[in-house]
Each structure stands twice: as C-alpha cells, then as structure tokens.
N, C-alpha and C positions, 0 to 999 in steps of 0.2 A: 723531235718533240712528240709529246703521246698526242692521240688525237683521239676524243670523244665521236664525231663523226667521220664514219666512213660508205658508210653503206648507201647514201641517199645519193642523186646524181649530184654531180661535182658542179657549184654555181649555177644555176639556172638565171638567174639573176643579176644584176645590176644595176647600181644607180645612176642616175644622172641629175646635175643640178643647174638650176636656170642664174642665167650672169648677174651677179648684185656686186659687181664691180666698182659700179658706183657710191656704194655705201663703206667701202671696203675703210675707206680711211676714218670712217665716223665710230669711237668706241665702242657703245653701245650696239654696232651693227660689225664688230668685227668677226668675219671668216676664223674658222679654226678647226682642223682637222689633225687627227690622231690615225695613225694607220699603225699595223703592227703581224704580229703570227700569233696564232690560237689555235686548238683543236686539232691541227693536221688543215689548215688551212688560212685563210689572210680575213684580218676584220679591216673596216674602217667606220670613222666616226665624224663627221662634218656637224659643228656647230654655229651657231650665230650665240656670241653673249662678250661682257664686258669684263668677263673672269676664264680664267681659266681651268682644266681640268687633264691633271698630271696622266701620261700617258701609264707611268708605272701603278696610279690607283685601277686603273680600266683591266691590266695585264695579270695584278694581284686577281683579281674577281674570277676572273676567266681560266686563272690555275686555280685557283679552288675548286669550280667546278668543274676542271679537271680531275682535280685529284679527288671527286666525288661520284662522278659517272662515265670516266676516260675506260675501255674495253681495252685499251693500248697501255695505260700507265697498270701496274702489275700489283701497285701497292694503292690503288683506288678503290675504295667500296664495293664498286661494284664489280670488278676483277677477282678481291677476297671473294663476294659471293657465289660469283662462277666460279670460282676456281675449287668450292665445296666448304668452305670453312661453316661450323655450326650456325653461328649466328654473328652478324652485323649491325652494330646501332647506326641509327642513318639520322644523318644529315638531316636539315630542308633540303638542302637541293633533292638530293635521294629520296627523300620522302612524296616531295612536289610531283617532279616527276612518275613518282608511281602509282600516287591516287590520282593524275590529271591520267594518267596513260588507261588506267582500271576504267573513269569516266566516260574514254573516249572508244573503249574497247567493249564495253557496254550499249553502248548509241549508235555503234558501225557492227554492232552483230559480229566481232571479231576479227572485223578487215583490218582494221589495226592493233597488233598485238605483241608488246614489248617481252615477250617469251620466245620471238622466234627466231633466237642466236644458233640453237642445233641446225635449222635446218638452213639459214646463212651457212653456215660454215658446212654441212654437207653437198650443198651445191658450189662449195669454192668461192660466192661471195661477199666472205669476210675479208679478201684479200686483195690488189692490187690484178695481181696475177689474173690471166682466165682460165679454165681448170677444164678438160675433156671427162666426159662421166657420164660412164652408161646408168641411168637409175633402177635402183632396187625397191621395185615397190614394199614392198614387204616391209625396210627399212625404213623407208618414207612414213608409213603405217605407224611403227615403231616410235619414232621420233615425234610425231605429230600429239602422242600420249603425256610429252612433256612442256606439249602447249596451252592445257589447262589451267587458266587464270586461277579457277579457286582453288589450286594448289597454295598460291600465296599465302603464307600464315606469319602473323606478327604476333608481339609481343608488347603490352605496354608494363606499365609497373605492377599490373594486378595479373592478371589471364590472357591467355592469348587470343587475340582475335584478327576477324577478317577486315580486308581493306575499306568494304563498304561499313562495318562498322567504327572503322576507323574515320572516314571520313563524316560520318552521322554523326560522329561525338563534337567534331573544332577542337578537338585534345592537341597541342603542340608537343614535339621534343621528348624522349626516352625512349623511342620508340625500338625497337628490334624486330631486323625481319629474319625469319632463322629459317634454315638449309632441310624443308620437310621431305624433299624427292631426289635422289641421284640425279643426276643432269640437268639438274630445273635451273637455264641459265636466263638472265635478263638481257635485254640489249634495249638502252635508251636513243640510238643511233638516228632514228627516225621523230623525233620528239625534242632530246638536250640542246641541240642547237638553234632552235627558234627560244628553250626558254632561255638560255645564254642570251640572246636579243635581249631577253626582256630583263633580264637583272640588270645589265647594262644602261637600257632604257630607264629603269628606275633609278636607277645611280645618278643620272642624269637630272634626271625630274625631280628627286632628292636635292641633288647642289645646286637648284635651281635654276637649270636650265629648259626654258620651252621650244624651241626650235630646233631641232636636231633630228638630224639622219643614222641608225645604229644599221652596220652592214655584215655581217658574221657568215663566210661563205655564201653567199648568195640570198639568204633570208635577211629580213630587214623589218626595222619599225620606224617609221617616219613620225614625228611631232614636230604639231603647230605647222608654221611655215618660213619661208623666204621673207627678209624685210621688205621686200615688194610686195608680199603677197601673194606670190604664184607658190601653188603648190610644187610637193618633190616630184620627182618621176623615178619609176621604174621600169627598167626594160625588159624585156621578156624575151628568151634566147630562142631562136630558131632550132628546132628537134635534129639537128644534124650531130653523127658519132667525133665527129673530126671536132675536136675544141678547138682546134687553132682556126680554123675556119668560122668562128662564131659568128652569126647576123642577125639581127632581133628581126624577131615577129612580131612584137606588139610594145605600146608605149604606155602604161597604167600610172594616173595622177594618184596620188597617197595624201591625207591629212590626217592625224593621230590614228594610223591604221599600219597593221601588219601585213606584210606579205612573203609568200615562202613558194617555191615551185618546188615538186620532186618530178624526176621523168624516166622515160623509158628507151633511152638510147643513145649511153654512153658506155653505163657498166654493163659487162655481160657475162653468162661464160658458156662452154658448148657441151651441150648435153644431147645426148644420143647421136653426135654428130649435127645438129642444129644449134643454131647460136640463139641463147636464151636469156631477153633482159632480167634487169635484179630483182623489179617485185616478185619476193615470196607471197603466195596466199595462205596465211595460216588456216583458214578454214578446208583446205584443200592439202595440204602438204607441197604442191607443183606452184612452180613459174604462174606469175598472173599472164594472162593471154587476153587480153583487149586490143580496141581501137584507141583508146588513148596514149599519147606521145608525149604529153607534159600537162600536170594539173598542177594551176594555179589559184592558191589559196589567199581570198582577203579576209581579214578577222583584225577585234579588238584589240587581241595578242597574236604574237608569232609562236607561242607554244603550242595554242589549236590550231594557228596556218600553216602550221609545218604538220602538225599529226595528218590532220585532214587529208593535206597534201598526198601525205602516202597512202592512208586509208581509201580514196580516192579512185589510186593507180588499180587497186586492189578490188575494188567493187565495180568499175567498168561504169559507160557512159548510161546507160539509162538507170542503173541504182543510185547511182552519183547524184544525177539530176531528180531523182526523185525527192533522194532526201536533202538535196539543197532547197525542195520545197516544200517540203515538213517542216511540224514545229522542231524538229532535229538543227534542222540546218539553217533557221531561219536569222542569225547572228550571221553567217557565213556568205560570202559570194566568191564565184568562182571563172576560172575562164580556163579552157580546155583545149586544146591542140587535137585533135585524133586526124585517123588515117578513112578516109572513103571509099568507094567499091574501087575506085581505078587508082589507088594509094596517094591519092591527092592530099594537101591538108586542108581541114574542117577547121571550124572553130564552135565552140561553145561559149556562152558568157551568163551570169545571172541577168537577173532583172535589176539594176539600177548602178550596173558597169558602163554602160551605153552610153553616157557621158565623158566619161571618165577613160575611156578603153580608146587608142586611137590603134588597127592594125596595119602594118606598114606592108610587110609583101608576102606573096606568095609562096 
C-alpha cells in the first residue's frame, strides 16, 4: 500500500485508555473501535457513542489523502509534481498542506521545510534501507538551491501568484501549482499525517461524535473524554533504536488536544563512516546534530504538532525553548527527551505540562 509517511520516526506514540467497563452495556456509553492500515502504517480509532461509524467511510478518507499527498503512490499530486509534470491543480488536501507548511516554515526561520525531498533522498533517507555515503559538499551546496520556498508559484483563474498571497486572499479551489525549477520537489512527510488525524477527527465531530481517540502512526487527537470522566492518555516511547524493545518514558493526559512525537533514534543512515539520524536541516544542507532524542508536541491540531515536532528536532533545545516562549509558540507546549554531558536522559516540558505529564523511568 502506498504510504504518505515515511520519513518521520516510526510511532513514537501510543495510546492508552482508562476501564469504563462498567458502562460498556449502557448504549449511549458504548465502546467502539475501528482499527485498520493507512499510509504505510496502522491507524485506530476508539469511540464512545450510541451510533456507529462504518470502518470503510474512515479508510475512503485516508485514500484520498493518499492519492493526494502519498511520495509512494506514483499517480498522486504530489508524485506528478515531483516527478516534473508542468502544472498540477491541487486538491484541499494539497492546498492545506502547503499554505500550513509556507506558515510554519515562515515562524521556524526554515527548520521546517517541505522542499527538502533532494536532500532526503541524497542522504539515503527516503528509503527503508540505511545507505553508506561519503558526502559531497559541493553537491549538498547544489541541492540546498532547490530549497527555496519562494520558488513556489501558483496559479489561480487570473495571474499567477505566491503562497503568501494566496493565503491573504481566503480564495478556495482552482488553484494550480506549476513546475517553475527542475528539481523543485515537495515532500509533505513531516506534516500529512498529523493532518490525516485531523480530517478524521472532524469526520468525527461532523457525525457527531464527541468522545473519541483518532491514532494514525503514533500521532493522535483526543476529544472530550471517558464516560467517567478521566481523560485519554498518551504514552511516550522510550528513545531506544530497538522497536521491539519499546518502554515508555512518560505518560501525558490529552482532552480536545493533539499530540505528535518525531525523534532521533530509529532511522538512520552512515555517512562518512558514522551513523547519522534523519533530521535533515534544511537551512544547513547536513544531518541535524543535537541533544534532543524525541520532541514532543501538544497543539489544538496535530497538523502543527507534528510539523513543530520535526521543526523542533531541527532547531535544537535552546531555540526550541526559546520560541515555545514567544508569541511563536505560545499555542504550543512541549516535552523533550535529550541526551546530558554523561549521555543520560534529560527531560524538558512547557509550563503548564506539569500536571498533566507523569515520567515513569529512567
């Protein structure tokens, strides 16, 4: 099956949910979960409601936005546009995606930037595989020329214009983004699967349901609550390479809140004879090189707690924390894993996590 994400580490995340067993036989409080495959990875969906919600409406949504932002499916928007075709009319999904990404690429000074598929794939990770590779600066140089956002040029039904004035207008629909640089490729990889959460999520809130857990590879959106009342949890993986080995580090209460981890120590690949996690820095052309081991993002939506998330990896712990407390970041709260002088783990958390954050071990 094609998969929209690949690039971001594999589930950081998990849910867990508190016993309402006791309600279980009362309609109005009935349990109902949908589990299934999506993107190149497993979603699930836990409700409480007195109707239900066909698993094949949930599975339609999520091929759509496949077949709108998948780097894997070949006859996807965004595949034609890599792959050079002149011009592309997009989607919302495609559209969403690209003025949230321009936004967030704007406010993180280009720690996050959905342009940087060359140099994925020059470093070997766009693939499963890990890849040995002496680097060429000169070529890294090269590439980095194709990471310029204001390349992007659209098309609406009169003149062409740029993203930011795209977004200035609230203009819906007709839109075309056309092919202005050889190589100019996208990659939504770091971003489409938090907003898959959220169409989900609103599908949801849509067939009126208020209670519900939406789980798409380890990002997630949690509404309302438990018919007890206790919120969802979230579990937060332990920074070790080994997935079978998985252990949580930390336990995070959710209520009408998204959250999303990306980290630093699953994918890799070895370059110059050194093994080198996946954040790319696009402002840099090289491998991010921090103390952080896993950033974990809380937000209104999971389409900013997943960007962030990566953005994050990218800008290291004291930028990070700076503008988690700027008006930038002040929507956002976060919790951090890094590594300390004698490679212990740290932790980081916002101001008003501290309730809500229980850390379990060391």
């Amino acid at each position: 099956m094609a998969r929209v994400l690949f690039f971001l580490v594999l589930s950081s995340l998990f849910f867990a949910c508190e016993s309402v067993d006791n309600l279980s036989n009362q309609p109005e409080f009935q349990k109902r979960t949908i589990k299934g495959t999506a993107q190149g990875t497993t979603y699930s969906i836990v409700y409480y409601s007195d109707s239900s919600i066909a698993k094949e409406d949930i599975d339609s949504i999520l091929t759509a936005i496949d077949y709108s932002l998948s780097n894997w499916n070949k006859e996807s928007l965004l595949s034609r546009f890599n792959a050079g075709e002149d011009s592309i009319l997009l989607d919302e999904f495609f559209e969403t995606n690209l003025t949230t990404s321009w936004l967030i690429y704007e406010a993180t000074n280009g720690a996050f930037n959905p342009l940087v598929k060359p140099l994925i794939d020059y470093y070997g990770l766009g693939s499963k595989s890990t890849k040995t590779l002496n680097i060429d600066s000169a070529r890294v140089l090269e590439i980095k020329l194709l990471l310029d956002m204001n390349a992007i040029v659209l098309k609406d039904l009169t003149a062409k214009i740029t993203i930011e004035n795209r977004i200035s207008s609230s203009a819906k629909g007709n839109l075309l983004l056309l092919q202005s640089k050889p190589g100019l490729q996208l990659d939504f990889n770091a971003i489409a699967q938090g907003y898959s959460v959220d169409v989900v999520a609103e599908f949801l809130s849509a067939s009126g349901i208020t209670n519900f857990l939406v789980e798409i590879g380890g990002e997630m959106y949690a509404s309302g609550a438990h018919p007890t009342g206790k919120s969802w949890l979230a579990g937060i993986d332990k920074p070790e390479e080994n997935m079978d080995a998985r252990t949580l580090q930390a336990k995070l209460e959710l209520k009408n809140e998204a959250i999303a981890t990306s980290g630093n120590y699953r994918k890799f690949a070895l370059i110059d004879g050194r093994k080198v996690h996946h954040t790319i820095n696009p402002n840099t052309g090289y491998p991010a090189i921090n103390s952080i081991l896993s950033a974990t993002v809380i937000s209104s939506n999971c389409t900013s707690a997943d960007a962030y998330a990566t953005a994050f990896m990218v800008m290291g712990l004291e930028r990070s924390k700076q503008f988690l407390t700027s008006d930038k970041g002040k929507d956002l709260k976060a919790f951090f894993i890094f590594t300390g002088p004698n490679d212990e783990y740290l932790y980081y958390y916002s101001k008003g996590l501290k309730e809500k954050l229980e850390i379990l071990s060391n």
